[in-house]
C-alpha positions in Angstrom: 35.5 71.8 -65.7 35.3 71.5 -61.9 32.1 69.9 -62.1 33.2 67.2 -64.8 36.5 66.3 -62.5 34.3 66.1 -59.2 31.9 64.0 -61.4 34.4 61.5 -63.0 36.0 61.4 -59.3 33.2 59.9 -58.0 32.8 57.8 -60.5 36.2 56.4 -60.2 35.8 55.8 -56.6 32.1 54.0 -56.6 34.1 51.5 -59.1 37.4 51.0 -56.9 35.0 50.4 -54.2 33.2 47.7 -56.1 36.0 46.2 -56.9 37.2 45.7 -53.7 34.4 44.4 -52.0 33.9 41.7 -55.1 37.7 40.6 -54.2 36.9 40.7 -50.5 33.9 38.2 -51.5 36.3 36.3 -53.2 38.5 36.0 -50.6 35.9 35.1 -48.2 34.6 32.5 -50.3 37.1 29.8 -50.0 37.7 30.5 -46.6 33.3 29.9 -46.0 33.9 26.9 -48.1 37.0 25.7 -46.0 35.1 26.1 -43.2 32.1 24.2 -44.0 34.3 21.3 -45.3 35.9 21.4 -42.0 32.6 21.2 -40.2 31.4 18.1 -41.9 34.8 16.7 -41.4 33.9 17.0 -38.2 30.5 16.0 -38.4 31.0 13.2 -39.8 32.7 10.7 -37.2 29.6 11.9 -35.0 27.2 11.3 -37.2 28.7 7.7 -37.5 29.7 7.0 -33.7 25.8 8.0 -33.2 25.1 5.9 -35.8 27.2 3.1 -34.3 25.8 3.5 -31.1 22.5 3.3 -32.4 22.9 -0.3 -34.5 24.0 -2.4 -31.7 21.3 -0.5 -29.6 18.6 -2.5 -32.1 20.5 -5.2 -32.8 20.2 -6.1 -29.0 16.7 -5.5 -28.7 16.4 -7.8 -31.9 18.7 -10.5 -29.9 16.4 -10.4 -26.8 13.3 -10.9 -28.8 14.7 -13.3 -30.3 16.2 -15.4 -27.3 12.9 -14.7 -25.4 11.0 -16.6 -28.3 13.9 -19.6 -28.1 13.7 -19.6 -24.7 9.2 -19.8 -24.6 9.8 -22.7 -27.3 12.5 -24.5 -25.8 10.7 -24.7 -22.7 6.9 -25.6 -24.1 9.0 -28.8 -26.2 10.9 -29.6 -22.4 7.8 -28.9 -20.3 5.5 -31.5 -23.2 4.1 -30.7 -26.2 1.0 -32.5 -25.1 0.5 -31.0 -21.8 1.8 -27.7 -22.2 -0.7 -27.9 -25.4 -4.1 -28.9 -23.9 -3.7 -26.0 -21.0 -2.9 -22.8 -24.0 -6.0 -24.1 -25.2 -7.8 -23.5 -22.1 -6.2 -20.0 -22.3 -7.7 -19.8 -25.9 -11.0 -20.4 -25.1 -10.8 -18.7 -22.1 -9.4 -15.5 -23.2 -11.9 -15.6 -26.2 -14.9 -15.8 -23.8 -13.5 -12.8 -21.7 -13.4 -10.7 -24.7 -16.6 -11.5 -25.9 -18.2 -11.0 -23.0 -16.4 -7.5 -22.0 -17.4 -6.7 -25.8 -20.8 -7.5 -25.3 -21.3 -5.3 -21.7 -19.2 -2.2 -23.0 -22.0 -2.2 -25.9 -24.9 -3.3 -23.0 -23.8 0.8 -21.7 -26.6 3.1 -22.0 -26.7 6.8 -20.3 -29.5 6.4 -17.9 -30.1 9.8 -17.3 -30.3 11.3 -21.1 -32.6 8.2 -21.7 -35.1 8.7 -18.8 -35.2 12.7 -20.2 -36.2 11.3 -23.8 -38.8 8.9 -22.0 -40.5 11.4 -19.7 -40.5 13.9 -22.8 -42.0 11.6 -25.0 -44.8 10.9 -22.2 -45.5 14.5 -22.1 -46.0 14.3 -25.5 -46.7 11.2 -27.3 -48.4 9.4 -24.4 -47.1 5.6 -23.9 -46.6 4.8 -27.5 -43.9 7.7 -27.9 -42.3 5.9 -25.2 -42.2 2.9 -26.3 -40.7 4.2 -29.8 -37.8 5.6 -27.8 -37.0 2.5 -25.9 -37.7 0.6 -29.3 -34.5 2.7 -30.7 -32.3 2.6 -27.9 -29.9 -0.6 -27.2 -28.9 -1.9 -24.2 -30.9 -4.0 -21.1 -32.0 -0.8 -19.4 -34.1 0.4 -22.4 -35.4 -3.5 -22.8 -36.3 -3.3 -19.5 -37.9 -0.4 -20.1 -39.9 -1.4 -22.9 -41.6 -4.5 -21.0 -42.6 -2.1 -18.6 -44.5 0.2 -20.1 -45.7 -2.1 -22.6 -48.0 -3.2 -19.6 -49.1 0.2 -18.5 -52.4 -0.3 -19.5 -52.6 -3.3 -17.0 -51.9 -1.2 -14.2 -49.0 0.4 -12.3 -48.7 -3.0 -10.1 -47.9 -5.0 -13.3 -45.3 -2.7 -14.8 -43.8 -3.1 -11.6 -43.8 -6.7 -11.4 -42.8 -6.8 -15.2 -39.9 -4.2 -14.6 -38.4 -6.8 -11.6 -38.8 -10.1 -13.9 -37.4 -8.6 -16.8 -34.4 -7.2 -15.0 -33.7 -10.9 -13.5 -33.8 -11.7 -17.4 -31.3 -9.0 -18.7 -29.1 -10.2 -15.3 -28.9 -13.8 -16.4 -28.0 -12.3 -20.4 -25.5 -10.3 -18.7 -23.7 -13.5 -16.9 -23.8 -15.5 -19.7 -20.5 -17.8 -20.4 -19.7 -16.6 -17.3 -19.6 -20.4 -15.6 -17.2 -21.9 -18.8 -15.1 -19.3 -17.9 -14.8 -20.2 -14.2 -14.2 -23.8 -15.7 -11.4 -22.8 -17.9 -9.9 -21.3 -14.3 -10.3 -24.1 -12.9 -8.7 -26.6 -15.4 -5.8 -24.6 -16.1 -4.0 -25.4 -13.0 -5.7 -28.6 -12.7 -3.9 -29.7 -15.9 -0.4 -28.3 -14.9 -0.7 -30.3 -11.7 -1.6 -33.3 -13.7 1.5 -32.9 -16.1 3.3 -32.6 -12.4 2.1 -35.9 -11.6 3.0 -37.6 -14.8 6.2 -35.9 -14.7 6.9 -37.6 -10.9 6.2 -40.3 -12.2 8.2 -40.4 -14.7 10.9 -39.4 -12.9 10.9 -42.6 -10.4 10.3 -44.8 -13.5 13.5 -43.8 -14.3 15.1 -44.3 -10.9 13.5 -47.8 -11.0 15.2 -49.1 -14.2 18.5 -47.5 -13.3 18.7 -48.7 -9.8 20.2 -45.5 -8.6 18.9 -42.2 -7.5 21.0 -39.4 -9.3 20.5 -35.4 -10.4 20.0 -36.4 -14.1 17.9 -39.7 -13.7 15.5 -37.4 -11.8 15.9 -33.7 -13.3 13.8 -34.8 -16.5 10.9 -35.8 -14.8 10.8 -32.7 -12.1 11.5 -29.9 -15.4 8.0 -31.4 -17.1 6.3 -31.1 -13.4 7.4 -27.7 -13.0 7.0 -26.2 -16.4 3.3 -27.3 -16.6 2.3 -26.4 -13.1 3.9 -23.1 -13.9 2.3 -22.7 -17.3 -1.5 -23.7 -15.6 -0.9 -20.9 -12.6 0.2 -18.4 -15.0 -3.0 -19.1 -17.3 -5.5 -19.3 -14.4 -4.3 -16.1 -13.2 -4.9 -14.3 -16.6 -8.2 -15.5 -16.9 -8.8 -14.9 -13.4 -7.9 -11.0 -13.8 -10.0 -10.8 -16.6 -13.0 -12.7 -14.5 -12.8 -10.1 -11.8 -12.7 -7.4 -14.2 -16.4 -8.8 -16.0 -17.4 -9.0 -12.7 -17.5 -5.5 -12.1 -18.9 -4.4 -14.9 -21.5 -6.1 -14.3 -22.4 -4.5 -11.0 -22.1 -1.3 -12.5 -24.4 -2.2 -15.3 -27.1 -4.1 -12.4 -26.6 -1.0 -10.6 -27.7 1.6 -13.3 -30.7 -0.6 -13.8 -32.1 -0.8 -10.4 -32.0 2.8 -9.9 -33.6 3.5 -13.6 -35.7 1.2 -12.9 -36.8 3.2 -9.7 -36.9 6.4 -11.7 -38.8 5.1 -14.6 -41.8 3.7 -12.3 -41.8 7.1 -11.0 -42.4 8.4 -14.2 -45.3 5.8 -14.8 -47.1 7.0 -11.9 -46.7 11.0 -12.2 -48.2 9.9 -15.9 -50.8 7.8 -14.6 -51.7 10.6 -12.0 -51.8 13.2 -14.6 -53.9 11.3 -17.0 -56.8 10.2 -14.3 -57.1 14.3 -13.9 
């Protein structure tokens, strides 16, 4: 009897404890659920200021792009369409010559060194005409250059030599090719702009001439056209002139690499030559 009152004891207490934790989770829930509201309550105006904040942030970039591209037009109509036309197509061409011809020496790029391996390899092995396969399937001027060379091996060491100088003059003169029309577009840019500033002058004392009177407005038309073009020819010769210099260089890096392959590879011809007259 003992056992059966200890047993239904227990059992009365494991329910009255169940019981009272599923009320304290009801109680708790509204009070989680309070607080949660509470915190998006609160969340919420900060979410907007940011949000606020953020909108005229891009709104304002979107006015200054804007204003920038009103303010580029409304001085290319001042300074005159004709003018200010005829020097952005100098810039046009200009810019399009720079690009082909940086496009054209960035391909030009060969690694000297793994190329001269391949070559003296193939010699080992091949002879002449494995070399001449592996400057067949190599692009650039060093592995043309190449090519002529020992092309002429069997004329004698002299003659690749010769042949190795000549050709390189040949890849230089490739390599600086539109180089002159794009010293002329530096030229004309500014030469236009100070054109525009001479038509401008003199449009300006037309004006003083039929009015008979020397004033700010008579002669502020006149000066705005000088300036804008002259400003507009500077700024495009500069450009192009930046983009000149940069060509420049690499084509001395690209000269450079050939003259000392072309050192190393007649180096090669001779160790070959040596080797096969034992």
């Amino acid at each position: 009897m003992k056992k059966v009152f200890a047993t239904l004891t227990v059992l009365a207490m494991l329910t009255f404890g169940s019981a009272a934790v599923m009320a304290q989770d009801e109680a708790a829930a509204p009070a989680a659920e309070a607080a949660v509201e509470q915190v998006d309550e609160t969340a919420a105006p900060e979410a907007a200021e940011a949000e606020a904040v953020e909108a005229p942030a891009a709104e304002q970039k979107d006015n200054a792009v804007v204003a920038l591209h009103k303010t580029l037009k409304t001085k290319f109509i001042e300074g005159g369409a004709g003018f200010m036309a005829l020097t952005l197509i100098t810039l046009i061409f200009g810019l399009a010559l720079c690009i082909e011809r940086i496009v054209y020496l960035s391909l030009s790029k060969t690694n000297t060194k793994v190329l001269l391996a391949k070559i003296e390899d193939a010699l080992k092995k091949g002879g002449i005409d494995a070399a001449l396969d592996v400057c067949r399937n190599t692009r650039g001027p060093v592995a043309a250059i190449f090519y002529q060379g020992l092309s002429r091996y069997h004329e004698g060491v002299d003659v690749v030599e010769k042949t190795v100088a000549s050709y390189g003059g040949v890849q230089l003169g490739l390599l600086e090719k539109n180089l002159s029309w794009i010293t002329l577009f530096i030229a004309i840019a500014p030469s236009l702009g100070f054109l525009g500033t001479i038509i401008g002058m003199i449009e300006a004392f037309d004006k003083i001439q039929q009015v008979g009177d020397i004033s700010a407005t008579v002669v502020a038309g006149g000066i705005k056209v000088a300036l804008l073009t002259t400003l507009l020819g500077l700024i495009i010769a500069v450009v192009l002139q930046l983009f000149y210099n940069y060509i420049l260089s690499l084509i001395e890096g690209l000269v450079n690499e050939m003259e000392d392959s072309s050192i190393s590879l007649l180096d090669l011809v001779v160790e070959y030559d040596a080797a096969q007259k034992k």
